[in-house]
C-alpha positions in Angstrom: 46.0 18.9 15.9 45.9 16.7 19.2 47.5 14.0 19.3 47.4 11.2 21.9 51.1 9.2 21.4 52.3 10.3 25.0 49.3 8.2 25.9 50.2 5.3 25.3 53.8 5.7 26.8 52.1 7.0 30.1 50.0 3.5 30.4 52.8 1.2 29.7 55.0 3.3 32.0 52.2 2.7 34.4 50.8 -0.9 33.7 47.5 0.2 32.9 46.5 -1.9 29.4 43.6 -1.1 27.2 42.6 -4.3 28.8 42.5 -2.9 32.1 40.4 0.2 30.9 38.0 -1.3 29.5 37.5 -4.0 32.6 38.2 -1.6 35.3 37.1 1.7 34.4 34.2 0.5 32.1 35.8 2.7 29.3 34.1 2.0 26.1 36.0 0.6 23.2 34.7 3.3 20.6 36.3 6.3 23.0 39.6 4.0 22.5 39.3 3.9 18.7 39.0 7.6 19.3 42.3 7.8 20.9 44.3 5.5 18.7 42.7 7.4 15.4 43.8 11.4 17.4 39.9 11.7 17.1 38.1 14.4 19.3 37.5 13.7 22.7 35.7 15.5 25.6 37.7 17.0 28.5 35.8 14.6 30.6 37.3 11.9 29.6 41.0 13.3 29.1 40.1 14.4 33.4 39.6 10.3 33.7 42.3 9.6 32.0 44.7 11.8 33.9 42.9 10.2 37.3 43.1 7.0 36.4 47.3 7.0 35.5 48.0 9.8 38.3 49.5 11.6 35.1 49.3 15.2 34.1 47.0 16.1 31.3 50.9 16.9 29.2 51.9 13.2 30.0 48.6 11.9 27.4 48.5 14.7 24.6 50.1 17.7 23.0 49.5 19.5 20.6 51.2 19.4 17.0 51.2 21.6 14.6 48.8 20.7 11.2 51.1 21.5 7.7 49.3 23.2 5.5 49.2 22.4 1.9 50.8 23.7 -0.6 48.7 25.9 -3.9 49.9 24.4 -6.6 48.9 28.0 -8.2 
């Protein structure tokens, strides 16, 4: 699964807030909500992301390993 916690770290680290996004790079609220729930995404806006904190595509997600669940068999 992706997940997006590196995110977060990378715009404090930078001073961008969700704020900011959404005033100064018109992004949408529901592609937030997206974010903050490790929802799909489109490799559009991961390329926005990474232009608009001067970041690495590494520095907003990675990827984590799903567990799988146990048969109770």
């Amino acid at each position: 699964m992706i997940v997006y916690d590196k995110l977060w770290a990378t715009m404090k680290e930078r001073g961008v807030s969700q704020y900011r996004l959404i005033r100064e790079y018109q992004f949408s609220n529901g592609q937030l909500d997206r974010l903050r729930k490790n929802q799909n995404i489109s490799t559009y806006t991961i390329n926005l992301l990474c232009k608009i904190l001067h970041c690495r595509v590494e520095d907003i997600l990675e990827y984590v390993e799903e567990e799988e669940p146990e048969d109770d068999a």
